[in-house]
Biotite code that builds the C-alpha atoms (Angstrom):
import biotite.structure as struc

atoms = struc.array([
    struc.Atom([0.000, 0.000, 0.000], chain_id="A", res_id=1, res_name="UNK", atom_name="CA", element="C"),
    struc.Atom([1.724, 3.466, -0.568], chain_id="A", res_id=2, res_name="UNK", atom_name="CA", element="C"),
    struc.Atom([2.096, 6.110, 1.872], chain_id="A", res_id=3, res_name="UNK", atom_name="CA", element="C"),
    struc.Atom([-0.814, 8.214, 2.354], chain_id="A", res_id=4, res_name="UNK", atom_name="CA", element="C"),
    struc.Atom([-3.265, 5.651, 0.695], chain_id="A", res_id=5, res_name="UNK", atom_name="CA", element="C"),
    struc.Atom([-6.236, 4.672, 2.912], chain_id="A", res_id=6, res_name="UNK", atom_name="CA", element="C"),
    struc.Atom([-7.194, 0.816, 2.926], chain_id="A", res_id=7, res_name="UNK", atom_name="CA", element="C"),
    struc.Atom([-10.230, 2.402, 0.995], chain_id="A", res_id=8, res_name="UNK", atom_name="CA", element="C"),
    struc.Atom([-7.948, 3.472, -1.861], chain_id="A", res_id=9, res_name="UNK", atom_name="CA", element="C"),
    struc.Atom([-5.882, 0.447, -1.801], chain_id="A", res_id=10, res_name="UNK", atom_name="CA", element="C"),
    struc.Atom([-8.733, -1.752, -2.012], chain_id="A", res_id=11, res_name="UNK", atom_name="CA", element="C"),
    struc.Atom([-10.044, 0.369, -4.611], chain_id="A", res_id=12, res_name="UNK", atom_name="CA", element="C"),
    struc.Atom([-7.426, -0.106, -6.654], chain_id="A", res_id=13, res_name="UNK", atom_name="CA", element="C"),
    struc.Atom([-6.894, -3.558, -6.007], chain_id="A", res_id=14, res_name="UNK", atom_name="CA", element="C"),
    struc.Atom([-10.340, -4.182, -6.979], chain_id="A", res_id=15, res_name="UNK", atom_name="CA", element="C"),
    struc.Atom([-9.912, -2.066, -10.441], chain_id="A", res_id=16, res_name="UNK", atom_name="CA", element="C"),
    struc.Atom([-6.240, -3.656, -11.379], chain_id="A", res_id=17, res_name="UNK", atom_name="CA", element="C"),
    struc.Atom([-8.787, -7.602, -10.926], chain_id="A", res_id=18, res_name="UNK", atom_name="CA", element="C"),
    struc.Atom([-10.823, -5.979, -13.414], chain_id="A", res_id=19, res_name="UNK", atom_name="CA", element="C"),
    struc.Atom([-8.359, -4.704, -16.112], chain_id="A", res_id=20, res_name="UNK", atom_name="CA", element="C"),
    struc.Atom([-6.607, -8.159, -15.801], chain_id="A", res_id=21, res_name="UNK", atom_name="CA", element="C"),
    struc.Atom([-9.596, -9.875, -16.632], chain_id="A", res_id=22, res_name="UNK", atom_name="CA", element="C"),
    struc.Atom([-10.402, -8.030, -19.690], chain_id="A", res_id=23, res_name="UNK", atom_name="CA", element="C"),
    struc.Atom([-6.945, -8.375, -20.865], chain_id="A", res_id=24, res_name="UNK", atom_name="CA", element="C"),
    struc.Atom([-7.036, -11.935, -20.449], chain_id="A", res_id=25, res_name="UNK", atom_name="CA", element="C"),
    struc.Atom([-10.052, -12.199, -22.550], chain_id="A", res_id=26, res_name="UNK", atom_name="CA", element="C"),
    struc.Atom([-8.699, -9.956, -25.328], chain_id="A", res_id=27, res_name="UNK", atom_name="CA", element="C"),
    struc.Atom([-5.477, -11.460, -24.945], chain_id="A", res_id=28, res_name="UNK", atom_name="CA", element="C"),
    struc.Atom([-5.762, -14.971, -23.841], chain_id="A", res_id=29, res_name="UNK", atom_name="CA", element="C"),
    struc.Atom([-2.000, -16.380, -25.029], chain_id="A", res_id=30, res_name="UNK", atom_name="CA", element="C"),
    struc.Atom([0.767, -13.992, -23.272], chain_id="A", res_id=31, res_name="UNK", atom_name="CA", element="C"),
    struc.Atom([4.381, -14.537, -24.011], chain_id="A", res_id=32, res_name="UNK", atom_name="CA", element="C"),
    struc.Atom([7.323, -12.706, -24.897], chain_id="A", res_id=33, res_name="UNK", atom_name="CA", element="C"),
    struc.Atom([7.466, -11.230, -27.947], chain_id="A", res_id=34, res_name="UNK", atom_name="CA", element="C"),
    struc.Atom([11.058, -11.454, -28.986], chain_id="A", res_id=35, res_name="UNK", atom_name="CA", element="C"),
    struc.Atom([12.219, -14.640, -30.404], chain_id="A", res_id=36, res_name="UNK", atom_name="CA", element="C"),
    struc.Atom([14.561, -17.090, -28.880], chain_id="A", res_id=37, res_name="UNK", atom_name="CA", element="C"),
    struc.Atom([15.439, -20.974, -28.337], chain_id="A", res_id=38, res_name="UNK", atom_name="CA", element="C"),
    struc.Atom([17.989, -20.877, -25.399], chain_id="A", res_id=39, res_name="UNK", atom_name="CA", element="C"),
    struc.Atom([18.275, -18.349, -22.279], chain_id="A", res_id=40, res_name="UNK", atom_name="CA", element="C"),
    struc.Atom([21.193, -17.164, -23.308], chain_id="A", res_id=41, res_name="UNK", atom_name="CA", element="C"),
    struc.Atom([19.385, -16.048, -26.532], chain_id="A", res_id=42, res_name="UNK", atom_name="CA", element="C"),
    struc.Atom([17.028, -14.857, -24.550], chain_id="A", res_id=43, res_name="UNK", atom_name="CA", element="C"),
    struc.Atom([19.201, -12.750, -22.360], chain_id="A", res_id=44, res_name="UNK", atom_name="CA", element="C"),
    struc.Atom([20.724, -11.157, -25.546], chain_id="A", res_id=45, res_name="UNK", atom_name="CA", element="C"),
    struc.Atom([17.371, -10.357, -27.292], chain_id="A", res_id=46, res_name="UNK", atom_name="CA", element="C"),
    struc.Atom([16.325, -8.364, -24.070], chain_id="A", res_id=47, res_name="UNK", atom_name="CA", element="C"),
    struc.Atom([19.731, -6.421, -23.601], chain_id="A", res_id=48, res_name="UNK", atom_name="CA", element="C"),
    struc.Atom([19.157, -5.601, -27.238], chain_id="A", res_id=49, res_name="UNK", atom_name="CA", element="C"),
    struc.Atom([15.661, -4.899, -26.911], chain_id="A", res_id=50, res_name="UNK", atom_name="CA", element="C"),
    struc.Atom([16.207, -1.801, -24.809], chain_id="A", res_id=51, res_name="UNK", atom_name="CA", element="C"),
    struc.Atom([14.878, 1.108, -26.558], chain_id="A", res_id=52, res_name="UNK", atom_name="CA", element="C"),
    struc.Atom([14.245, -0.660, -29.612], chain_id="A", res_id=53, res_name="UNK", atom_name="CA", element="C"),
    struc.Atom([11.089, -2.467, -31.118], chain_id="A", res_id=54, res_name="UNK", atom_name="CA", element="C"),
    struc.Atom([10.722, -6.093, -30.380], chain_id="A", res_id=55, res_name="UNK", atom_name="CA", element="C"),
    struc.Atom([10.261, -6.138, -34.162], chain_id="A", res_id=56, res_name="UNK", atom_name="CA", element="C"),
    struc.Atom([13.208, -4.633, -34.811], chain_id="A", res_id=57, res_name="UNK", atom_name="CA", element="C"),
    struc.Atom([14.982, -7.030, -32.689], chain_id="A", res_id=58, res_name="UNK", atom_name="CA", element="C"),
    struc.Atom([13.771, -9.808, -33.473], chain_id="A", res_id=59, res_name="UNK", atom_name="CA", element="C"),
    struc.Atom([14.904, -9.057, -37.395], chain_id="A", res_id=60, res_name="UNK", atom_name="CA", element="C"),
    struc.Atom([18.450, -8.416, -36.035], chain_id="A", res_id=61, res_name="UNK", atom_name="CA", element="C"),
    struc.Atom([18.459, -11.841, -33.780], chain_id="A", res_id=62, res_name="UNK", atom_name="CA", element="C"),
    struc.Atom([17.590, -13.515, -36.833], chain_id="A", res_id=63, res_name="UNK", atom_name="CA", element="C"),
    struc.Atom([20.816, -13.225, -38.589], chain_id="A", res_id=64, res_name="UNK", atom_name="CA", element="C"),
    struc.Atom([22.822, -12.998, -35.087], chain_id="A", res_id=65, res_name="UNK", atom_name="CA", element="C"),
    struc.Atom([21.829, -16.239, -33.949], chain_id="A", res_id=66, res_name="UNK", atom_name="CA", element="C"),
    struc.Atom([22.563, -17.809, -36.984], chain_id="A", res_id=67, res_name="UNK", atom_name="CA", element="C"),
    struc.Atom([25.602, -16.490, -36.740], chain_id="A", res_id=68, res_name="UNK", atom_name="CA", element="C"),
    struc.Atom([26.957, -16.597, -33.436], chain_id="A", res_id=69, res_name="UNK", atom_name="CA", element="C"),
    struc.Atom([25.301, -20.337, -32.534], chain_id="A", res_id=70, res_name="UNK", atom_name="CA", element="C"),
    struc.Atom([27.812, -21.474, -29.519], chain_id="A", res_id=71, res_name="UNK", atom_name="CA", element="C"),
    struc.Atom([28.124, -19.244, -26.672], chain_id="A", res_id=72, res_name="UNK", atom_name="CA", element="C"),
    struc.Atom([32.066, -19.810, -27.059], chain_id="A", res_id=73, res_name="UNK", atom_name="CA", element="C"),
    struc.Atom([31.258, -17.787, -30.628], chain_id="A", res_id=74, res_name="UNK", atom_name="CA", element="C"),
    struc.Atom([30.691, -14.402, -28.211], chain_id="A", res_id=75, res_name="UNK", atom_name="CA", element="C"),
    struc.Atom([33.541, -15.323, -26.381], chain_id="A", res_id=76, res_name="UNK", atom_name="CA", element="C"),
    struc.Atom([35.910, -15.377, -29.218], chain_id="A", res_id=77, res_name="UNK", atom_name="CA", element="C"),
    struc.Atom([34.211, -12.152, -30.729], chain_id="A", res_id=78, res_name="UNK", atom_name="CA", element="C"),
    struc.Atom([34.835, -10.281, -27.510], chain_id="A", res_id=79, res_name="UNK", atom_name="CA", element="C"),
    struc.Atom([38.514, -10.840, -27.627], chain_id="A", res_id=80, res_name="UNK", atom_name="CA", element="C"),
    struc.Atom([39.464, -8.992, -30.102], chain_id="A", res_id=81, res_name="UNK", atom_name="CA", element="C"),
    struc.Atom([38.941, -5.428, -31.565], chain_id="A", res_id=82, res_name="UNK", atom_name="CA", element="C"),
    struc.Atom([37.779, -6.479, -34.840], chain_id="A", res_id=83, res_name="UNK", atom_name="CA", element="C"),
    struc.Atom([35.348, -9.205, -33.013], chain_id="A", res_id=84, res_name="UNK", atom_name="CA", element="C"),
    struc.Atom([34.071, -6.501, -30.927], chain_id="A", res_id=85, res_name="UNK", atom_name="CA", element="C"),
    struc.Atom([33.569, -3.871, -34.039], chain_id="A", res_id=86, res_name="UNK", atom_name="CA", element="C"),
    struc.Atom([32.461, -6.964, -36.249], chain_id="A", res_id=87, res_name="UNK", atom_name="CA", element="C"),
    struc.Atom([29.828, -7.819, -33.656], chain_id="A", res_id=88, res_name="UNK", atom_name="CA", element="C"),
    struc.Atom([28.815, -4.162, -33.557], chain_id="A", res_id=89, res_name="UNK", atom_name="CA", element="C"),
    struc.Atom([28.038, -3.991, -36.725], chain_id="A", res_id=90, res_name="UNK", atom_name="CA", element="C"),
    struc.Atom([25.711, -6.757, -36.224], chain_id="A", res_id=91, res_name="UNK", atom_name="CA", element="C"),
    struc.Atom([23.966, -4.907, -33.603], chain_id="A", res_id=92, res_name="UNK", atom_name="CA", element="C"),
    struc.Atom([23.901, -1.364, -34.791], chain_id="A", res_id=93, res_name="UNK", atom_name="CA", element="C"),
    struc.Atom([20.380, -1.131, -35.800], chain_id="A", res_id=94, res_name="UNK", atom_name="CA", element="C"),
    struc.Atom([19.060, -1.933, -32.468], chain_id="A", res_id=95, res_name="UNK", atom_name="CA", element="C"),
    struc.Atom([20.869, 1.483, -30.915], chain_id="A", res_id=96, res_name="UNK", atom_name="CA", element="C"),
    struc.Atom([23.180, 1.891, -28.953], chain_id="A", res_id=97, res_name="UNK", atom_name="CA", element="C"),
    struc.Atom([25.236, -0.534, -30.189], chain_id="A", res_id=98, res_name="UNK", atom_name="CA", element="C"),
    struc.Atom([28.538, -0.050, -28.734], chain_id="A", res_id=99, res_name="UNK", atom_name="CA", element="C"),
    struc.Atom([27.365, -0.282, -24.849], chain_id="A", res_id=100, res_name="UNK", atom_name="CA", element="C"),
    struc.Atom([24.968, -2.661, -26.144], chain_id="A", res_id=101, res_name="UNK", atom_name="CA", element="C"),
    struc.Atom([27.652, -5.017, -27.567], chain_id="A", res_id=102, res_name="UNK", atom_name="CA", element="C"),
    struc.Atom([30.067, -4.167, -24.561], chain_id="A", res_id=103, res_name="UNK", atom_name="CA", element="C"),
    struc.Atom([27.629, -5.677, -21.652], chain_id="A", res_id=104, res_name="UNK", atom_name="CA", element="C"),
    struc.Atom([26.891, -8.654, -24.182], chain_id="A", res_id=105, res_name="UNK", atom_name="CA", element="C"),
    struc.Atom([30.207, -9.719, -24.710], chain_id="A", res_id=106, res_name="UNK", atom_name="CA", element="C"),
    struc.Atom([30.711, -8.863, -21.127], chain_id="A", res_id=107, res_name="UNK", atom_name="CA", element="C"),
    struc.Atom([28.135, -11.151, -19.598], chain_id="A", res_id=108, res_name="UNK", atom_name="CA", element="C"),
    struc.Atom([29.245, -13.876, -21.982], chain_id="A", res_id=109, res_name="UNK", atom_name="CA", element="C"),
    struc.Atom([32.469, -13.660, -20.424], chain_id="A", res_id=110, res_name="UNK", atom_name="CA", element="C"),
    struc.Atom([30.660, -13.817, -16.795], chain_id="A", res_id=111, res_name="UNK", atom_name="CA", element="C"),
    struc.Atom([28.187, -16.178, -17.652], chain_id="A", res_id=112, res_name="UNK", atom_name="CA", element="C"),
    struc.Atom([31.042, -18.861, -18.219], chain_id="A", res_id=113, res_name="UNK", atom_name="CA", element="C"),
    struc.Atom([33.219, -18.365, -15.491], chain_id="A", res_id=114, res_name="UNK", atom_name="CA", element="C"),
    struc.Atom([30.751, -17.709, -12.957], chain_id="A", res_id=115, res_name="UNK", atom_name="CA", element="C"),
    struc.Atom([27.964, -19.989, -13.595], chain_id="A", res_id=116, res_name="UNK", atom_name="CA", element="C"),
    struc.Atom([29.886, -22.484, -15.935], chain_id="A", res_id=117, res_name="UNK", atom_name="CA", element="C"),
    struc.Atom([28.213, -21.267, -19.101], chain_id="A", res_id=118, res_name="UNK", atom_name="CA", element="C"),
    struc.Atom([24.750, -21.537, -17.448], chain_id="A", res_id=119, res_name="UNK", atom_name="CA", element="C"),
    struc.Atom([22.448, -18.578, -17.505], chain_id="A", res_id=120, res_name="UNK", atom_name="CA", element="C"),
    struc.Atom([21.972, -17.692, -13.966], chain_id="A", res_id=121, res_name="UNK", atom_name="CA", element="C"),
    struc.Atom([18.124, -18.358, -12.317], chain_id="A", res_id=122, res_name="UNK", atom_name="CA", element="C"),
    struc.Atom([17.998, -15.864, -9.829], chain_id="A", res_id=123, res_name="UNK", atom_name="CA", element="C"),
    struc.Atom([17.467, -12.518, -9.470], chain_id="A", res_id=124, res_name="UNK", atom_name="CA", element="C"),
    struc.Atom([20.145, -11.250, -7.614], chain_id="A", res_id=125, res_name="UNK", atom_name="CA", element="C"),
    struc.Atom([22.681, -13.037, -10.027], chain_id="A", res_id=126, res_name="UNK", atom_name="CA", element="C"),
    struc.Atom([20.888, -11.721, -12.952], chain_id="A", res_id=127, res_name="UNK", atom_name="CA", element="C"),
    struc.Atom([21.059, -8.036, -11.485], chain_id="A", res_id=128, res_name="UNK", atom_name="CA", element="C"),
    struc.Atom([24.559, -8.381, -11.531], chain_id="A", res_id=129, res_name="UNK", atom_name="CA", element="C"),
    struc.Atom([25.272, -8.930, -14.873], chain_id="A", res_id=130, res_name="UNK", atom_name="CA", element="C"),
    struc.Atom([26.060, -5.861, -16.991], chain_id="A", res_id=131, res_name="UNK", atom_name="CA", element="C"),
    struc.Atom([23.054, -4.069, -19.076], chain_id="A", res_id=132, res_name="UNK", atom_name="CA", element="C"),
    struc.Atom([20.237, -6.454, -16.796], chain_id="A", res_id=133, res_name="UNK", atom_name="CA", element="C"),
    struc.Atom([17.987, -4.492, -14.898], chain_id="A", res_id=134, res_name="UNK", atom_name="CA", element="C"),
    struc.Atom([14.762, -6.090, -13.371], chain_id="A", res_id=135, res_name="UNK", atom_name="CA", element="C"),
    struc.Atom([13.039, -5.549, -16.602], chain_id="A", res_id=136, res_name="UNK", atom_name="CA", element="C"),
    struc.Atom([15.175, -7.566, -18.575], chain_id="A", res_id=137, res_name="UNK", atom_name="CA", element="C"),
    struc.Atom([15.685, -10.281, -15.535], chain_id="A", res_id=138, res_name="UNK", atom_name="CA", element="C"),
    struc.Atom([12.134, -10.482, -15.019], chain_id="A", res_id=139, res_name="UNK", atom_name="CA", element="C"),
    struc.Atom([11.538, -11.620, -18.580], chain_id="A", res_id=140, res_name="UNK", atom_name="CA", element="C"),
    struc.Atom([14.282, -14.383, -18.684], chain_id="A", res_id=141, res_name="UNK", atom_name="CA", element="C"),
    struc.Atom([12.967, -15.905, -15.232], chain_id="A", res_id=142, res_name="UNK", atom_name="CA", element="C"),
    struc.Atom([9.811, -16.093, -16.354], chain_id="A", res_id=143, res_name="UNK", atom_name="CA", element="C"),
    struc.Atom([10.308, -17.361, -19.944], chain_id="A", res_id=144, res_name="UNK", atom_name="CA", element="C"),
    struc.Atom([13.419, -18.937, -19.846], chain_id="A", res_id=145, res_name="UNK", atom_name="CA", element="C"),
    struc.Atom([13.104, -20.911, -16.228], chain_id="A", res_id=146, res_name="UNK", atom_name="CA", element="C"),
    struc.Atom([9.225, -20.661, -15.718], chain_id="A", res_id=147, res_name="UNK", atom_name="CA", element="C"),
    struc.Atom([10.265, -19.043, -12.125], chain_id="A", res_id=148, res_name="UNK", atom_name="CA", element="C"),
    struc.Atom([7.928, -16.001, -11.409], chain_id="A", res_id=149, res_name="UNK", atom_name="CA", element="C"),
    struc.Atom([9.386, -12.906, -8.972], chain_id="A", res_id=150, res_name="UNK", atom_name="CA", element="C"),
    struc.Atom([7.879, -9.660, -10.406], chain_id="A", res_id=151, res_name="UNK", atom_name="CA", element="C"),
    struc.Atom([6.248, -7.902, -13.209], chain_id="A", res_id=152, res_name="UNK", atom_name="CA", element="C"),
    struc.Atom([8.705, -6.950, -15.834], chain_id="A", res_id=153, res_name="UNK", atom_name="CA", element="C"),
    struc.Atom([8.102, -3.020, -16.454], chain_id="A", res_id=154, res_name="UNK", atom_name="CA", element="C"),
    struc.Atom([8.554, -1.804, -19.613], chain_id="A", res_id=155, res_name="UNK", atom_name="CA", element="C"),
    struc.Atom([7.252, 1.731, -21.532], chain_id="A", res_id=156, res_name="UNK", atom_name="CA", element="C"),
    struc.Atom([3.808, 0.510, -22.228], chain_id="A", res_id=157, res_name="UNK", atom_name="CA", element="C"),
    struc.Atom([3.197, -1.047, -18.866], chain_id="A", res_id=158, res_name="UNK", atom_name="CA", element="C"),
    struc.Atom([4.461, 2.012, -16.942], chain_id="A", res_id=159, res_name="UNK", atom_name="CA", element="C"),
    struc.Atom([1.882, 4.137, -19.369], chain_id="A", res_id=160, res_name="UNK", atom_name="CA", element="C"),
    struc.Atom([-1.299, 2.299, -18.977], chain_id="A", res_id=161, res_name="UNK", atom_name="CA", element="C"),
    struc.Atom([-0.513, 1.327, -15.378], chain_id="A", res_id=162, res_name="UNK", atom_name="CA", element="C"),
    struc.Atom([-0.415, 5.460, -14.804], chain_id="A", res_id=163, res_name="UNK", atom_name="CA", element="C"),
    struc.Atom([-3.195, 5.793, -16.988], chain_id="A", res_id=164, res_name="UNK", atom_name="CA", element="C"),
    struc.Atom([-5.491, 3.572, -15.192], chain_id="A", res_id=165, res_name="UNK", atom_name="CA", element="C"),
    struc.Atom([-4.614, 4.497, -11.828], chain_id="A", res_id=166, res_name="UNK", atom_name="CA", element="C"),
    struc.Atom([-2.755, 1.524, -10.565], chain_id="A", res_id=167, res_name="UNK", atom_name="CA", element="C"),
    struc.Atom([0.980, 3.457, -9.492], chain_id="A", res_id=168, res_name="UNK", atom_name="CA", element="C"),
    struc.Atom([1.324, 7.167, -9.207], chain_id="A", res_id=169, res_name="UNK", atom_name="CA", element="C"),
    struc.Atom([4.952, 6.333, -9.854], chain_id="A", res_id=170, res_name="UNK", atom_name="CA", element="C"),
    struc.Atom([7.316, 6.874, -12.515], chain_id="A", res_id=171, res_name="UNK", atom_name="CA", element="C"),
    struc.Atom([10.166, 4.508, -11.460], chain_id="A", res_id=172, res_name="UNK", atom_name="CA", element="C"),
    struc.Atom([10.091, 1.142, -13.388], chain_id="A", res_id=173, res_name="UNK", atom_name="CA", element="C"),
    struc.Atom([10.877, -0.671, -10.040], chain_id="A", res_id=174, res_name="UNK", atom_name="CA", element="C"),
    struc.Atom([8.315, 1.003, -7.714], chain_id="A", res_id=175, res_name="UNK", atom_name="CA", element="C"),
    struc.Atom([5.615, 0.499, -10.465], chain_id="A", res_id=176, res_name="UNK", atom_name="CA", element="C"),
    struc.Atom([6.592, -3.405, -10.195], chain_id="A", res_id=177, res_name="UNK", atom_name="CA", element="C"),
    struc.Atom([5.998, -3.013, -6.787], chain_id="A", res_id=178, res_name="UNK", atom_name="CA", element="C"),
    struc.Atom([2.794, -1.195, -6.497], chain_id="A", res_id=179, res_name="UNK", atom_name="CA", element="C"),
    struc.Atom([1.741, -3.894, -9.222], chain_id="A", res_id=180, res_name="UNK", atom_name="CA", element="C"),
    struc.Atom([2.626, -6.801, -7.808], chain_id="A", res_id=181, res_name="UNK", atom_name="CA", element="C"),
    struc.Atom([0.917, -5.285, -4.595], chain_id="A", res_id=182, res_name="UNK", atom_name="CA", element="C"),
    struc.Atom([-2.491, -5.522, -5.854], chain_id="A", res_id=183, res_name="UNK", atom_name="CA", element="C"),
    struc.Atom([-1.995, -8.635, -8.545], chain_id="A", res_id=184, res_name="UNK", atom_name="CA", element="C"),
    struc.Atom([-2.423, -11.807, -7.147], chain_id="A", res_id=185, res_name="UNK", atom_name="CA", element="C"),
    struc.Atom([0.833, -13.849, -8.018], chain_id="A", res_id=186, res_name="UNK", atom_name="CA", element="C"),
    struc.Atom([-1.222, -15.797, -10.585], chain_id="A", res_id=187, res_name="UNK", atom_name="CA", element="C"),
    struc.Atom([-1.240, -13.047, -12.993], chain_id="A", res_id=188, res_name="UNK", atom_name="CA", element="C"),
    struc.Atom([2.037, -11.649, -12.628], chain_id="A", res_id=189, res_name="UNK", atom_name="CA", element="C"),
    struc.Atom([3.138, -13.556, -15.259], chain_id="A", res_id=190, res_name="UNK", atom_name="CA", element="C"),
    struc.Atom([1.039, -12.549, -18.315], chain_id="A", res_id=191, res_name="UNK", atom_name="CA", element="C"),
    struc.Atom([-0.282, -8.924, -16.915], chain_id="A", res_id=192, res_name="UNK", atom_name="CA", element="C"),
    struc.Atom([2.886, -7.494, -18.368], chain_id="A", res_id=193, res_name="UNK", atom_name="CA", element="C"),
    struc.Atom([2.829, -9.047, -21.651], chain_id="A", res_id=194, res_name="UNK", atom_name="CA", element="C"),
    struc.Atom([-1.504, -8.700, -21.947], chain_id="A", res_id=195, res_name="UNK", atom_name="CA", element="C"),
    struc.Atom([-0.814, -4.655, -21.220], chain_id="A", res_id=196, res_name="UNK", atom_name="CA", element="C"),
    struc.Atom([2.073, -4.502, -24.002], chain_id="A", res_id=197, res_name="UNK", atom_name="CA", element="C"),
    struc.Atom([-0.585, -6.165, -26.724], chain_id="A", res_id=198, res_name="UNK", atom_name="CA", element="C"),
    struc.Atom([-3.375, -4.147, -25.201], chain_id="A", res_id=199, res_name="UNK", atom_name="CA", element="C"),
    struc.Atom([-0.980, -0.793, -25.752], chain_id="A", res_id=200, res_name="UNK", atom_name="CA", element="C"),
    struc.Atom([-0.063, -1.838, -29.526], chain_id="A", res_id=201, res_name="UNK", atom_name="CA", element="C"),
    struc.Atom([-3.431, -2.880, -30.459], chain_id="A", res_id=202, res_name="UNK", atom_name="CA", element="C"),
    struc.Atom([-5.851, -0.572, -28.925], chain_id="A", res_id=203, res_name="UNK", atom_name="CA", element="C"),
    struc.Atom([-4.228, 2.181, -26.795], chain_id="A", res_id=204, res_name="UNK", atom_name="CA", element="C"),
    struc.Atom([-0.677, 3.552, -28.350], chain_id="A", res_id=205, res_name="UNK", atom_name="CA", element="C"),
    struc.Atom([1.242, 6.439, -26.570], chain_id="A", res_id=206, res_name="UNK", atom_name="CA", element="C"),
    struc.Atom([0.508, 8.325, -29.540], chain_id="A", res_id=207, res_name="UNK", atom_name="CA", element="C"),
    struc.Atom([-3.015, 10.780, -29.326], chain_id="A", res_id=208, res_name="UNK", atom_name="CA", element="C"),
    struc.Atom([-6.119, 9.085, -29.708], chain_id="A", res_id=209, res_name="UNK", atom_name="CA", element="C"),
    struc.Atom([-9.433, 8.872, -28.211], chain_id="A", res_id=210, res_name="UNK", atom_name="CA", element="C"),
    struc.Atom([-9.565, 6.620, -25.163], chain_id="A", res_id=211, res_name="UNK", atom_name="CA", element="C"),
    struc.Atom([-13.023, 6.536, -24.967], chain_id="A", res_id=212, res_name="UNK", atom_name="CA", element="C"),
    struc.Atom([-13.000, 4.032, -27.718], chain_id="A", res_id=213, res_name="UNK", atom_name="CA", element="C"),
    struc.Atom([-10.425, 1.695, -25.776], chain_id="A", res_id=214, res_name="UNK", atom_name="CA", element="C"),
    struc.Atom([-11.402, -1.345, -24.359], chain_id="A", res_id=215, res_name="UNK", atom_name="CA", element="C"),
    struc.Atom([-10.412, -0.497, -20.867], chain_id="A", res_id=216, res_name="UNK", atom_name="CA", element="C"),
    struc.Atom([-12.140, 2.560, -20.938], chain_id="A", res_id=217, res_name="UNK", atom_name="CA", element="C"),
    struc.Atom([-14.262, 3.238, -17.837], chain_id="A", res_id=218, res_name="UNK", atom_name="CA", element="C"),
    struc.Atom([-12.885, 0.273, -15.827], chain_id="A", res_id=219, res_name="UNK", atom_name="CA", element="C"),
    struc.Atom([-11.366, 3.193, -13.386], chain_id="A", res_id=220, res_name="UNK", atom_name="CA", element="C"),
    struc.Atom([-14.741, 4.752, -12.761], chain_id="A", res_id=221, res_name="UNK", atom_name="CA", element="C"),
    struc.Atom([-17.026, 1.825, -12.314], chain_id="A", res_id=222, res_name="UNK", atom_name="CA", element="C"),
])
């Protein structure tokens, strides 16, 4: 409950976050991650990559990368060098960012296999530590890669329609996750996140529109 919030309000909002879940889960029965993958690792790269860039976009760029770079050693050997670093940038580049992007990459490979033996990590606090992983992207590879279920991952739609509809006052990705996962049962902590991303692309963009005509419309009224 957040400071200054009466178990009225909290209750309130609890109630209203039930509702909005349920409509999403009829409009959006199936929720996964978007981005495609067939390994954590993969998984872990597509979401480092991912960071302010379109899952679309990303997922066009993994599809050559993977093919490409199919044995974990293979970003091992490209962050030895200079040219495998710039030659891996230049895989990257259209994502943004590339050169940080590609640094904390090659940087977790390096990590991944002398800390965990190669093994993508399947807990938070390791996660956290890697380079470029925030809860966001941590969130996503627990629940996708390992089926293990700690949060809501928060990305730019969620934090928008989660403000919109009154569910956090906040604008930190982490307190958001924690006023959501306040007032979600655990059940639905899982496909919330990925339910509100469809619901944002399909119905309700950031872009101007009327919101009147959007299926959640009203929910924070009735």
């Amino acid at each position: 409950m957040r400071k200054k919030e009466t178990t009225a309000q909290f209750a309130s909002r609890k109630r209203r976050a039930l509702r909005i879940a349920r409509v999403l889960a009829k409009l959006f029965p199936e929720a996964r991650v978007f981005l495609h993958h067939r390994t954590p690792w993969e998984l872990l790269v597509a979401v480092i990559l991912s960071a302010q860039c379109t899952d679309v976009q990303v997922n066009k760029v993994t599809s050559a990368l993977f093919k490409k770079y199919r044995k974990f050693e293979d970003y091992l050997r490209a962050g030895k060098t200079a040219r495998g670093i710039r030659e891996f940038e230049k895989n990257i580049k259209s994502t943004g960012f590339y050169h940080t992007k590609a640094k904390n990459i090659l940087s977790t490979a390096n990590i991944v296999i002398q800390r965990f033996h190669g093994i993508v990590p399947r807990t938070m606090g390791e996660l956290l530590a890697l380079p470029g992983v925030g809860r966001k992207t941590a969130n996503i590879v627990l629940q996708n890669a390992f089926n293990i279920v700690v949060g809501i991952p928060v990305d730019t739609h969620v934090r928008r329609l989660a403000r919109l509809h009154g569910l956090t006052g906040e604008t930190d990705p982490d307190k958001i996750e924690q006023d959501l996962c306040a007032i979600l049962p655990k059940r639905e902590w899982k496909a919330f996140s990925y339910r509100l991303i469809s619901y944002g692309r399909t119905y309700c963009p950031a872009r101007p529109h009327d919101h009147a005509k959007c299926p959640l419309a009203g929910i924070a009224t009735r």
